[in-house]
C-alpha positions in Angstrom: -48.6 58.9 88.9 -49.8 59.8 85.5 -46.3 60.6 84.1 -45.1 57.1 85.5 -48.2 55.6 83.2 -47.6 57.1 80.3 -43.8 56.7 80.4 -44.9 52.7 80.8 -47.6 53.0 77.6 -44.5 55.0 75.4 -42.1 51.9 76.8 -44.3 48.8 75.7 -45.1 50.7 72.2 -41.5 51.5 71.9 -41.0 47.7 72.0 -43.9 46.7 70.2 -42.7 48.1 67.2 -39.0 46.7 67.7 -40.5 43.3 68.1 -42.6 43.5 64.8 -39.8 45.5 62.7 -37.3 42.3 63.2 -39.9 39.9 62.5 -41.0 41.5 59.4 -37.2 41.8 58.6 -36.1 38.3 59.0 -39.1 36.7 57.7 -38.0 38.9 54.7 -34.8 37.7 54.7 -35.7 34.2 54.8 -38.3 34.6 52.3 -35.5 35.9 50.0 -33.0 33.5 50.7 -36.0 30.5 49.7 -36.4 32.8 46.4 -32.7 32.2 45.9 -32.9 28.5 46.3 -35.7 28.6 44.1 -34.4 30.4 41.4 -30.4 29.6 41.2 -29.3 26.9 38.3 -29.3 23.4 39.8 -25.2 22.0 39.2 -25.5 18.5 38.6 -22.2 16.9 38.8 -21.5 13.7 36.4 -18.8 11.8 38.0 -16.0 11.0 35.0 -15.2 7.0 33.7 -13.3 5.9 36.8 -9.6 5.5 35.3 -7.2 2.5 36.0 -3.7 2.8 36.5 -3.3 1.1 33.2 -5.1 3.7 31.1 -3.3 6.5 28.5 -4.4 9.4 30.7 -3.6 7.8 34.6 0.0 6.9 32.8 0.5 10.5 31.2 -0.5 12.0 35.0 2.4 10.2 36.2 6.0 11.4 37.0 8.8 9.2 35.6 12.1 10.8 37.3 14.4 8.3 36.5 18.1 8.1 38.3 21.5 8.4 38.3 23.1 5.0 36.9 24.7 2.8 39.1 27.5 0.1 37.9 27.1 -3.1 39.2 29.6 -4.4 37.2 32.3 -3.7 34.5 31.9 -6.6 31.8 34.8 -6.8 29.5 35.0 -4.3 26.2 32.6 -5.4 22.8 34.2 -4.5 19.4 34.0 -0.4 19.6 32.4 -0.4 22.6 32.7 -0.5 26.6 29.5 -2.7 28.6 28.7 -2.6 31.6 25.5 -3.9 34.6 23.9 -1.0 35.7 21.0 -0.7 38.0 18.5 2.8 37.7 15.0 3.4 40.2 11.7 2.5 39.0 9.3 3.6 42.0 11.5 2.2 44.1 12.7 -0.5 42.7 16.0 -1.4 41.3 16.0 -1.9 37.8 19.4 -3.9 36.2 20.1 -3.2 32.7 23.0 -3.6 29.9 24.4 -0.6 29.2 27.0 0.1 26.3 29.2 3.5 25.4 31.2 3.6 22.2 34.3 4.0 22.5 35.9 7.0 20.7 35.3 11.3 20.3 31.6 11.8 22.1 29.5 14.0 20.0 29.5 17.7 21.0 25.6 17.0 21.8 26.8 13.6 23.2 26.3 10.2 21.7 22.6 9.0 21.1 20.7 6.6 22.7 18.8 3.1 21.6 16.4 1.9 24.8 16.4 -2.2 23.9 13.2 -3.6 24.9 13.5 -7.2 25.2 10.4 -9.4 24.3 9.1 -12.5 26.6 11.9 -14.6 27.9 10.4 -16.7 31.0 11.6 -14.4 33.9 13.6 -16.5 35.5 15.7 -17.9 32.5 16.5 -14.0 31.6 19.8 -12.8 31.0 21.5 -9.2 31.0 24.9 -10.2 29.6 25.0 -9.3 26.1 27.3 -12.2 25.4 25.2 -14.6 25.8 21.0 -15.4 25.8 18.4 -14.5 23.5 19.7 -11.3 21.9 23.8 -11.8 21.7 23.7 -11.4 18.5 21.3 -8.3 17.8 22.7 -5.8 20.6 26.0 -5.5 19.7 25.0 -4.6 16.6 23.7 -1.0 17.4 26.6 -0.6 20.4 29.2 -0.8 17.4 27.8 2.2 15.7 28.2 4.3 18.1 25.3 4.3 20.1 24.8 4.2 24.0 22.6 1.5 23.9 20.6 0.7 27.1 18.6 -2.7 27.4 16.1 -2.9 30.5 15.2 -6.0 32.2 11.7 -5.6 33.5 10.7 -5.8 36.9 11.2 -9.4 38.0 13.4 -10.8 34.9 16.8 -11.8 35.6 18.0 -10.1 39.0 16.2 -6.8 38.7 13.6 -6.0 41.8 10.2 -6.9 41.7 7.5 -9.4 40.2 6.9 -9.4 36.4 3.9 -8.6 35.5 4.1 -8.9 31.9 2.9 -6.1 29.5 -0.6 -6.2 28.0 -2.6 -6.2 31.5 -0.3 -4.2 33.5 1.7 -0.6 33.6 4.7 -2.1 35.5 7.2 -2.3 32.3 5.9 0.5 30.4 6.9 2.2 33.7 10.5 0.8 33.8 10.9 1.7 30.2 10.0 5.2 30.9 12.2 5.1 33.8 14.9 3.7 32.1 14.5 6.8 29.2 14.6 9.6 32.3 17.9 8.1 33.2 19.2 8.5 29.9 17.6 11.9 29.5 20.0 12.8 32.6 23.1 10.7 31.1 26.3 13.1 31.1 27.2 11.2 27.9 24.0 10.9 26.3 22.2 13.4 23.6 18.7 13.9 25.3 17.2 14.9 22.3 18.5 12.1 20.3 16.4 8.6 22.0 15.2 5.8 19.8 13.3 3.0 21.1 14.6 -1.1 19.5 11.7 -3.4 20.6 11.1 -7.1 19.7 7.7 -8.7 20.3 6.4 -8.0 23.9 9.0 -5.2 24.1 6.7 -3.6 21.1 3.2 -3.5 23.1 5.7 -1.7 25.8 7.0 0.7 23.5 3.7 1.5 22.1 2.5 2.4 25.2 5.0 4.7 25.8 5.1 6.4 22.6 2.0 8.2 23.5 2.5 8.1 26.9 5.5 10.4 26.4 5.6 11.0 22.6 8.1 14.1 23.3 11.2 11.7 24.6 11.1 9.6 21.4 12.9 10.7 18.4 12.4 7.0 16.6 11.3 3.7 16.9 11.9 0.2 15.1 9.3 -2.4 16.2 9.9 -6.0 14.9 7.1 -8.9 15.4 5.5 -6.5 17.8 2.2 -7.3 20.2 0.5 -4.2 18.4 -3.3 -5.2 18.0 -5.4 -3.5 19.7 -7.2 -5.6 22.8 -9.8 -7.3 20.6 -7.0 -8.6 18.8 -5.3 -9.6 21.9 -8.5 -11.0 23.5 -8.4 -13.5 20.4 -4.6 -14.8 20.1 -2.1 -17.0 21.6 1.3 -17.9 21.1 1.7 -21.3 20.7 5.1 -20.7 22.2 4.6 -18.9 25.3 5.1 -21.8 28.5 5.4 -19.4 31.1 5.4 -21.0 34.9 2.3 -21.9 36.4 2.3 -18.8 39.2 3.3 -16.3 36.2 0.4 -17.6 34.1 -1.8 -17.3 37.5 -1.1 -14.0 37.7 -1.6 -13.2 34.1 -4.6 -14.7 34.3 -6.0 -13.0 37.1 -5.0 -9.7 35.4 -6.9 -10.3 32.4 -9.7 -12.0 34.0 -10.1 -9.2 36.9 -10.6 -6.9 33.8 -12.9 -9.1 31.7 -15.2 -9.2 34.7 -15.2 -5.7 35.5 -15.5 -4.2 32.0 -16.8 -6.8 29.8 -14.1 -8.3 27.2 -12.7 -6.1 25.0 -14.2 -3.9 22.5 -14.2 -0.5 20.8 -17.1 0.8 22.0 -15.9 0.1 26.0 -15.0 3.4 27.5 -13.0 1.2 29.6 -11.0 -0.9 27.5 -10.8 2.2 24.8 -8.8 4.1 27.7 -6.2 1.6 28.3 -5.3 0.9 24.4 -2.3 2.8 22.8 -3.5 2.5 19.6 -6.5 4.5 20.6 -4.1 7.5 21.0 -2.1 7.1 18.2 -2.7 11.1 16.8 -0.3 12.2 19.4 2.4 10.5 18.1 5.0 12.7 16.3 8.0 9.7 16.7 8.9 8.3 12.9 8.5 4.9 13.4 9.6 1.7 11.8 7.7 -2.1 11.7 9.1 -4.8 10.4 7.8 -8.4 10.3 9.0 -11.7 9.5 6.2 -13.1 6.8 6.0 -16.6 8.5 6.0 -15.6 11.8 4.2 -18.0 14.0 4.2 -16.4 17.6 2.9 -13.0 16.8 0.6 -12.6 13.3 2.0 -9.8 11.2 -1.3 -8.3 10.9 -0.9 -6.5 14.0 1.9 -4.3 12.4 0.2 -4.2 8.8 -2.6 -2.8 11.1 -0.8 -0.5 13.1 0.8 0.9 10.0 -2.2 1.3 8.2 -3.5 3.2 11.1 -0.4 5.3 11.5 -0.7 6.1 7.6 -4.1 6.9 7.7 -3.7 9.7 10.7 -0.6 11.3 8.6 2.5 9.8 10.6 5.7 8.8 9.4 5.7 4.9 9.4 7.7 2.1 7.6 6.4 -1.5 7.5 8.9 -4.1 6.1 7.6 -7.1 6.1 10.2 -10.4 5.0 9.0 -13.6 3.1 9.6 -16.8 4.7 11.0 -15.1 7.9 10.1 -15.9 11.5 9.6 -14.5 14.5 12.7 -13.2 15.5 13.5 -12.6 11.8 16.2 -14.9 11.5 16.4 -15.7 8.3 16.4 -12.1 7.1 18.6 -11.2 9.7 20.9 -9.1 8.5 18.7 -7.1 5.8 16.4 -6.2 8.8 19.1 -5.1 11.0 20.3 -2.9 8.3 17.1 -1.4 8.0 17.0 -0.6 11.7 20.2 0.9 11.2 19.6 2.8 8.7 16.2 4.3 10.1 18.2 5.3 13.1 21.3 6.7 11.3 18.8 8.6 9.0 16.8 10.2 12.5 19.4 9.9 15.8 22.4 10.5 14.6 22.3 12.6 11.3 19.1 14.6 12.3 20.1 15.2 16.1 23.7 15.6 16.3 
């Protein structure tokens, strides 16, 4: 009876002493774990400027594959040169453009490239054949010396796919231009490390964008009357000559105005509207480029080149303004001095330094 008493007393002390050795263990352990909280560096986590498709950085994220080229249509021969409708993929659309190969010995490195960006023609008045429309006569200029030239029409001009969506408030055609130079980086006949970039007035803000978008595709540019102020200059001009439809203005409008309301208008100091300008970013530029600007032009002032160059000057580039007395817009009455220039800036930089 005793032995049974004492083996029940050793029992309950046995367990005594288990109970109290795990509460004194995990009241240590949670006393340790509180310590930790206490002690460890608080993280605080500042969310970054919330970036719009629109912006430098969103559009250098992107992937611009490009496509095979398809032919629509065979056009009859220019003077040195074969023409032809093409069509190319920009996220998933089907972009038509005017394409044009010289006709003669390719380069062993293939023949260089000019990308045309055409400027505002009302979208549904646009034209690809390089006959006829607002740039017969400038085109066939480059195609007959002996350069593939490629002219995109934007999203929604003439019959390529989509809706225009115009330039300044909008990635869409900065997109198709991109596009439009993957396909020709992927061109059997084409020297990939030989592109230019020929741009006229809205064609200008496009190729801005993607000169530091993709500064590494470029190997020159010629800008003439280009939209190249920055967005307070924008935010402050009109041409007196743009009549675009009521719906296209609507759109445009709601564009800029979806933007004003969000961000405030325009200024320097607006992380915002800072993002989303090219001439922001215009250190990473390594292109040569080349501005030229009729002196009386009435659509788009010349000081957004002067600007531009003085800007490009100032951060070391290679730049070129030429700017022509008495000339307007399209630079008509200097027409073939300018031209020469362009050709000259593009013999001096795709064809004598590339091939």
């Amino acid at each position: 009876m005793y032995n049974r008493s004492m083996k029940k007393v050793y029992i309950g002390i046995v367990c005594c002493i288990v109970l109290a050795f795990t509460f004194l263990t995990f009241n240590s352990v949670k006393i340790n774990k509180q310590k930790k909280l206490l002690t460890a560096p608080v993280s605080i986590t500042i969310s970054p400027f919330p970036t719009n498709p629109l912006s430098i950085p969103a559009m250098r994220k992107q992937s611009y594959p490009g496509s095979a080229l398809t032919i629509l249509q065979t056009l009859p021969d220019g003077n040195n040169y074969h023409a032809f409708i093409v069509s190319y993929q920009s996220q998933d659309l089907a972009i038509h453009a005017l394409l044009t190969i010289p006709i003669g010995q390719k380069p062993q490195k293939g023949w260089p490239v000019i990308i045309f960006n055409h400027g505002y023609i009302p979208p549904q008045t646009y034209q690809t054949n390089p006959t006829v429309g607002q740039y017969a006569t400038y085109l066939p200029v480059f195609a007959e010396n002996d350069y593939i030239v490629l002219k995109p029409d934007f999203r929604g001009n003439g019959n390529s796919q989509g809706k225009p969506e115009g330039a300044y408030y909008s990635p869409a055609y900065a997109i198709d231009d991109l596009n439009a130079i993957a396909s020709m980086r992927q061109y059997p006949n084409a020297n990939p490390q030989a592109i230019g970039i020929w741009a006229h007035s809205m064609g200008g803000n496009v190729a801005l964008r993607v000169l530091v978008v993709k500064p590494e595709w470029i190997t020159a540019a010629v800008i003439w009357g280009g939209v190249v102020g920055t967005y307070e200059d924008l935010q402050n001009w009109h041409d007196p000559f743009y009549h675009p439809t009521h719906s296209e203005q609507a759109d445009h409008n709601q564009q800029r105005f979806s933007f004003v309301k969000k961000y405030g208008t325009p200024s320097a100091t607006s992380p915002f509207w800072s993002s989303i300008d090219p001439t922001n970013f215009l250190q990473s530029i390594s292109t040569p480029i080349q501005l030229d600007v009729g002196g009386n032009d009435e659509e788009v002032p010349p000081s957004f080149s002067l600007s531009l160059s003085n800007a490009l000057k100032n951060k070391g580039k290679t730049v070129t303004f030429y700017s022509y007395p008495g000339a307007d817009h399209n630079i008509s009455q200097s027409f073939t001095n300018a031209m020469q220039n362009s050709l000259t800036f593009f013999h001096t930089y795709l064809q004598n330094g590339k091939n």
